[in-house]
C-alpha positions in Angstrom: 74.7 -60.9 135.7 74.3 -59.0 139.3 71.5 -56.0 138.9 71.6 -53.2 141.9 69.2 -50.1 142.2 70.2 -46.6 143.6 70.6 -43.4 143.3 73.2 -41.9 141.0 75.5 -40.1 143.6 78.5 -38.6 140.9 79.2 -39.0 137.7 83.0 -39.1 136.5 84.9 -38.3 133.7 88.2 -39.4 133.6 90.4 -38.3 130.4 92.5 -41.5 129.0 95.4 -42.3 126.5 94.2 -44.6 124.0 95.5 -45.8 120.4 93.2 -43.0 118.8 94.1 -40.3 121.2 92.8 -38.9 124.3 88.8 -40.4 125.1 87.1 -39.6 128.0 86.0 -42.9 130.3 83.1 -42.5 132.7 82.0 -44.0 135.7 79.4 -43.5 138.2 78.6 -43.8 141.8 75.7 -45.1 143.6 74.9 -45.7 146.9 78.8 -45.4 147.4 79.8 -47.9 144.5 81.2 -47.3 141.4 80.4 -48.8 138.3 82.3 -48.6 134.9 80.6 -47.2 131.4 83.6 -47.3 129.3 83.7 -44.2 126.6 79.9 -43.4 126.7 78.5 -41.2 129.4 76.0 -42.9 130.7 72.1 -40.8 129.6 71.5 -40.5 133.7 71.7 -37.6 136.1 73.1 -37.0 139.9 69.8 -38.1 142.0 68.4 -40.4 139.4 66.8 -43.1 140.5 68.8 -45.9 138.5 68.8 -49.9 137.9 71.9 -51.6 136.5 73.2 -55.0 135.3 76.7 -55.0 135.8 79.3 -57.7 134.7 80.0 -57.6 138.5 83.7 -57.9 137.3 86.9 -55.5 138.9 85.2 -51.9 136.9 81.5 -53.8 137.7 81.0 -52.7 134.1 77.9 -51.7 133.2 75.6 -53.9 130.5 72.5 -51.3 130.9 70.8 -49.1 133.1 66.9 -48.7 133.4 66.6 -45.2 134.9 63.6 -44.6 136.8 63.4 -40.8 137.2 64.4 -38.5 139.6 64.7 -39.7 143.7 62.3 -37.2 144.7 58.5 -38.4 144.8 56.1 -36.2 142.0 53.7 -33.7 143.3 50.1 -34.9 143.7 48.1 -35.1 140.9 51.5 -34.9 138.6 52.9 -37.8 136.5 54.9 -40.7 137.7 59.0 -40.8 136.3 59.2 -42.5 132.7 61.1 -45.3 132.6 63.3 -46.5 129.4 65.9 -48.7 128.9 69.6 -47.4 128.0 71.5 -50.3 126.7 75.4 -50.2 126.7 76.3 -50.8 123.5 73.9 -48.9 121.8 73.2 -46.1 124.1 69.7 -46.4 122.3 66.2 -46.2 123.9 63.6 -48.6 123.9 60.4 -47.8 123.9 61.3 -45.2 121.1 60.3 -41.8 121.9 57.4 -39.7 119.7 60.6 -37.2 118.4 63.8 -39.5 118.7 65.6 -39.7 115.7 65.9 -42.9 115.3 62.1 -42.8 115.0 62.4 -41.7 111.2 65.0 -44.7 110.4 62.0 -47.1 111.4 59.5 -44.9 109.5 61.3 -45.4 106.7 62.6 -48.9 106.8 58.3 -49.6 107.5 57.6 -48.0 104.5 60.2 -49.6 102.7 58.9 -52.9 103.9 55.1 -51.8 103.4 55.6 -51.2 99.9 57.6 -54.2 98.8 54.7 -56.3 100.4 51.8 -54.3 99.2 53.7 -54.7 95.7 54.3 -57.9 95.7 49.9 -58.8 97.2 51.5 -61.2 99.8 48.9 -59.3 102.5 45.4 -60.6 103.3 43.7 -57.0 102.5 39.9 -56.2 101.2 40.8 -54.3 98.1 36.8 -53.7 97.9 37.4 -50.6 100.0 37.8 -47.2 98.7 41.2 -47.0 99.8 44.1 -46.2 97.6 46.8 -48.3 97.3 49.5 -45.5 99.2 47.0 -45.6 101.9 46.9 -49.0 102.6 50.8 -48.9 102.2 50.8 -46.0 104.7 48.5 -47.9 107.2 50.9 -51.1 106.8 53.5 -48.7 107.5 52.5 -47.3 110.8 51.8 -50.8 112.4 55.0 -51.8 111.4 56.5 -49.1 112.7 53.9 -48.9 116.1 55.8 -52.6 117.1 59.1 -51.5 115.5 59.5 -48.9 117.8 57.5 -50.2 121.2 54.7 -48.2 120.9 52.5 -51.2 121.2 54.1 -52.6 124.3 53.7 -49.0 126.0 50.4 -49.0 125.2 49.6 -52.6 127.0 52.0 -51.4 129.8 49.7 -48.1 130.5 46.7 -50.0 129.8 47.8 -52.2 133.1 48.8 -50.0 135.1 45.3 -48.0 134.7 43.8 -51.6 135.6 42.2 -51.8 132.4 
């Protein structure tokens, strides 16, 4: 699959006839190419600082796009652009943001999970402690949930990137 990195030039929106009606189609230019995102508008802006894996068929039709921030370098002293992965055919984020939605279908589904194995005593846990059982299910919970959702590969990237 061909990958190209640029800067986000136009965004278009181009209204279409399909079996369920009118659907807008997008598309977007960079560096003076266009590449095809179907019926999703792509989660990037004009002057982003984009990466994209592309069928590199007649529409180069986009698989994902890793935005990188904005083209303009930060102020001193001010953060570096955030970079997360837009995938296609979800349109979903990975790493998972602190207050993304999605973030309370993994807290949930943790839980869930937590519970039914706490339940069941299948986990290696010192029951000598003072903790109560909802607390241990809670704390099984949140590491679920910390890998579920990236937080732990976040973490490790930061951690390098401070040189620790």
């Amino acid at each position: 699959m061909p990958s190209v990195t640029g800067t986000v030039q136009k965004i278009y929106e181009n209204p279409v006839k399909t079996k369920f009606g009118m659907k807008n189609s997008y598309k977007i230019m960079v560096d003076g190419v266009g590449y095809g995102a179907g019926f999703k508008k792509p989660d990037v802006n004009v002057g982003d600082l984009v990466s994209i894996d592309h069928k590199g068929d007649t529409y180069n039709t986009i698989l994902n796009i890793l935005r990188g921030g904005a083209t303009p370098a930060p102020e001193a002293g001010a953060p570096g652009p955030t970079t997360t992965l837009h995938t296609r055919a979800t349109g979903k984020e990975f790493p998972i943001p602190a207050l993304h939605p999605d973030r309370s279908i993994v807290r949930q589904n943790s839980l869930s999970h937590a519970s039914r194995i706490v339940a069941a005593g299948t986990i290696p846990w010192d029951f000598s402690t003072p903790l109560k059982v909802a607390d241990i299910v809670i704390e099984l919970a949140r590491r679920f949930e910390a890998y579920s959702c990236g937080d732990l590969d976040r973490v490790a990237a930061e951690a390098e990137v401070a040189g620790e």
